[in-house]
C-alpha positions as a printed NumPy array, in Angstrom:
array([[-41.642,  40.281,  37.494],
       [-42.128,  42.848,  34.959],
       [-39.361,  41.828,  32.98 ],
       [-41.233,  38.27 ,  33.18 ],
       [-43.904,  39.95 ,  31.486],
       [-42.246,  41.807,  28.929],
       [-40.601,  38.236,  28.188],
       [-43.723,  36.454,  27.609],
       [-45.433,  39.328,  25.515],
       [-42.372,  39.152,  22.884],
       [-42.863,  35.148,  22.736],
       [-46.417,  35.428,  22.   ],
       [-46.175,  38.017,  19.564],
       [-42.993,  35.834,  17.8  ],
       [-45.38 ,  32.374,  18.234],
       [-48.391,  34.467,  16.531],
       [-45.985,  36.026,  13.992],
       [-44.298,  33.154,  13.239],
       [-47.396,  31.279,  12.42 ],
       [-49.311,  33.845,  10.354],
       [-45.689,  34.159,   8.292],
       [-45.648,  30.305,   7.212],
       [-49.251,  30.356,   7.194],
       [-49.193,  33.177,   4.353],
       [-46.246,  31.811,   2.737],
       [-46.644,  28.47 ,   2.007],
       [-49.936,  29.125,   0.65 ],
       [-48.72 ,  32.044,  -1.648],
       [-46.374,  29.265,  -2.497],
       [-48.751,  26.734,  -3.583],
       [-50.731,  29.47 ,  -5.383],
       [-47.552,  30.029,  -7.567],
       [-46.825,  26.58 ,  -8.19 ],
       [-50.803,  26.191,  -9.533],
       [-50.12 ,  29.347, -11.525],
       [-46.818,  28.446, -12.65 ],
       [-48.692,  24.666, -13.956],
       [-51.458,  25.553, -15.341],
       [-50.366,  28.888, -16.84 ],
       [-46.671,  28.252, -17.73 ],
       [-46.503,  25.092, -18.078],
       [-43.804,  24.324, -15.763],
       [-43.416,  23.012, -12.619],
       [-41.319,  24.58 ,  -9.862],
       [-39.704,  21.356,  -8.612],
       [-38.66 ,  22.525,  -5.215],
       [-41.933,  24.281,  -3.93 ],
       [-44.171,  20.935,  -3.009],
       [-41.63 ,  19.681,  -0.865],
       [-41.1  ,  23.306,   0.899],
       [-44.575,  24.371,   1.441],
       [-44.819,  20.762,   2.811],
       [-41.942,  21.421,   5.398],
       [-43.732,  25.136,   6.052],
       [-47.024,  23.403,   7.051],
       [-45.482,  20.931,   9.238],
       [-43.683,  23.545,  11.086],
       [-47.   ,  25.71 ,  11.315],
       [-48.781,  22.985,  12.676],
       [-46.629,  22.597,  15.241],
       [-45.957,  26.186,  16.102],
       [-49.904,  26.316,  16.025],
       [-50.224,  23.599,  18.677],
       [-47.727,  25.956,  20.739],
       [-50.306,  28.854,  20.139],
       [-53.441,  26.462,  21.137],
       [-51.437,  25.482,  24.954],
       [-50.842,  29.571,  25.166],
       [-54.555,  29.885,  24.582],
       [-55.738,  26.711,  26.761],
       [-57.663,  25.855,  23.271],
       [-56.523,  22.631,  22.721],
       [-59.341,  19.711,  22.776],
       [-60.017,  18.152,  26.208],
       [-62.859,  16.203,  27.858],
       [-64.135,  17.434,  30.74 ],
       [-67.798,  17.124,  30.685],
       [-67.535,  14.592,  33.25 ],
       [-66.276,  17.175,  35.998],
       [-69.924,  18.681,  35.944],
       [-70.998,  15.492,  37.955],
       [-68.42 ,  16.337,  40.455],
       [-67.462,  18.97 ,  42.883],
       [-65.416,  21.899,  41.305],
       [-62.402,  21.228,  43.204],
       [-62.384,  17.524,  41.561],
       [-62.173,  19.386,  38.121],
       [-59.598,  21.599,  38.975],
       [-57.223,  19.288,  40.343],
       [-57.727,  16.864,  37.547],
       [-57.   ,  19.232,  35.523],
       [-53.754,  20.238,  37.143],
       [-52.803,  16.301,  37.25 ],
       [-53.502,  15.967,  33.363],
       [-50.919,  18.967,  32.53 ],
       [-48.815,  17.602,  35.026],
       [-48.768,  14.517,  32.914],
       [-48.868,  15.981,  29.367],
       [-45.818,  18.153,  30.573],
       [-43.783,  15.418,  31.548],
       [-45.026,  13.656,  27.675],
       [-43.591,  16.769,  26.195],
       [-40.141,  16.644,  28.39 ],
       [-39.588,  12.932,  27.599],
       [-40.558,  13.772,  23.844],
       [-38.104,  16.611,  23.65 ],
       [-36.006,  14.092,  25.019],
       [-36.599,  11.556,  22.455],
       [-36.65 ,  13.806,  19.638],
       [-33.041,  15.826,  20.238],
       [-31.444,  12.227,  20.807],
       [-33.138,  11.491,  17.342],
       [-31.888,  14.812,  15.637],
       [-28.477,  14.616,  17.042],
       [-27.518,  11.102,  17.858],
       [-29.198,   8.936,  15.357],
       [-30.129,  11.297,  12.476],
       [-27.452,  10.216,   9.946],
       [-25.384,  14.069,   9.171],
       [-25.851,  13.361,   5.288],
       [-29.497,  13.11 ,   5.354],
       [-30.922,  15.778,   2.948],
       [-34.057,  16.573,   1.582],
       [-35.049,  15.452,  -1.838],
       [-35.386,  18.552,  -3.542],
       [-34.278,  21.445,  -1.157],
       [-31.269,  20.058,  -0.003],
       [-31.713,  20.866,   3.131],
       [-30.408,  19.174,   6.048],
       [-33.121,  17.087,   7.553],
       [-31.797,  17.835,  11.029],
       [-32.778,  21.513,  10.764],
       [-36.525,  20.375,   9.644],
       [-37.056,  18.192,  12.49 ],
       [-35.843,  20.771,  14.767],
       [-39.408,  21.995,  14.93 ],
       [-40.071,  18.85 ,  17.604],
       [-37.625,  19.717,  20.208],
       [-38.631,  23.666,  19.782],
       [-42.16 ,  22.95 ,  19.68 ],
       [-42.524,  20.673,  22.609],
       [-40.042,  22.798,  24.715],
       [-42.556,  25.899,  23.939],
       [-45.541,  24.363,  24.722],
       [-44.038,  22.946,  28.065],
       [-43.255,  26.617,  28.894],
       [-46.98 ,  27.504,  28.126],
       [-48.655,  24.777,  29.936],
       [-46.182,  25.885,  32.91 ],
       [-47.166,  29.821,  32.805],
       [-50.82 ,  28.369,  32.469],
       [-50.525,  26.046,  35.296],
       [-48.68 ,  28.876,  37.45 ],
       [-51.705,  31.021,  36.434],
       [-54.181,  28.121,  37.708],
       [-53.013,  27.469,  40.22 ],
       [-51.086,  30.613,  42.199],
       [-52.804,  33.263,  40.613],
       [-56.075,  31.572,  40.75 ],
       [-56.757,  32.497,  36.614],
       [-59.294,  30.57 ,  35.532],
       [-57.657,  29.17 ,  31.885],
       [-60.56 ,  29.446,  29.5  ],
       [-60.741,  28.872,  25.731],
       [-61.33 ,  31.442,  23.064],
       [-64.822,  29.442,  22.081],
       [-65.868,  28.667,  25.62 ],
       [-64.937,  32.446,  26.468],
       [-67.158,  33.572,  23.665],
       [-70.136,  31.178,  24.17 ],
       [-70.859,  32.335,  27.552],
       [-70.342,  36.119,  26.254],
       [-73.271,  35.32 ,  24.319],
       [-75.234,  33.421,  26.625],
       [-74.719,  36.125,  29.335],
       [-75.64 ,  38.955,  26.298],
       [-78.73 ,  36.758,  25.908],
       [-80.038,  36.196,  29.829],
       [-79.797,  39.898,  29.874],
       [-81.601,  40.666,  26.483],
       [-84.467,  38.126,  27.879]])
């Protein structure tokens, strides 16, 4: 079990990592690209189309770091209307489903990448095998599968209740105001 843990505190350090890296890079890169136009007057040809790739690929690894976080957008204010069990359980059901989205996705998008993707399809200006861009799908939805699954396993065996960063922080406040009143 400890080894378990060790596991999942290197992936969420990489996931974190990973974003703040092509966070900080592709906008340095579109910083030098203003710079290099409006300054040099010259273009770097290349950098559009790689800071576009970078963003795509943070988005995605972002969406990872939202499931780790249980921050991604969901409507549940009709659970208040119903016992607490009701909520919980829908809840389950609802990752249940979006897990099995993200396996048939993964599905979809390595047949994609390695079946139908034509070999000689390159980017414009990179180069760049268009098989190794899209490979942020299949790695994407395969990590946030494994983070709806440790959140689920949290739910639901360890009896964790998965909250939100912003939920988490409005009731800090609201219990840091009942006791200031």
């Amino acid at each position: 079990m400890a080894k378990l843990h060790a596991l999942i505190k290197k992936l969420n350090n990489v996931e974190t990592v990973v974003c703040e890296v092509l966070l900080a890079s592709f906008v340095l890169l579109l910083f030098i690209q203003i710079i290099a136009r409006q300054v040099f007057n010259h273009s770097l040809s290349w950098s559009d189309e790689l800071s576009t790739y970078m963003f795509v690929w943070f988005a995605y690894l972002g969406a990872v770091v939202a499931t780790k976080m249980a921050a991604h957008n969901r409507v549940t204010f009709q659970f208040q209307y119903f016992p607490l069990w009701v909520g919980k359980y829908s809840m389950i059901l609802a990752d249940l489903i979006w897990v099995t989205f993200n396996v048939y996705f993964v599905y979809l998008s390595y047949q994609f990448i390695f079946v139908f993707m034509n070999a000689f399809w390159k980017s414009q200006t990179l180069g760049v095998p268009m098989k190794y861009l899209y490979m942020i799908l299949p790695i994407a939805f395969t990590l946030m599968t494994i983070r709806i699954l440790i959140n689920l396993y949290a739910t639901v065996f360890l009896g964790v209740e998965q909250v939100d960063p912003e939920t988490a922080e409005i009731q800090k406040l609201k219990q840091q105001a009942a006791q200031k009143a």
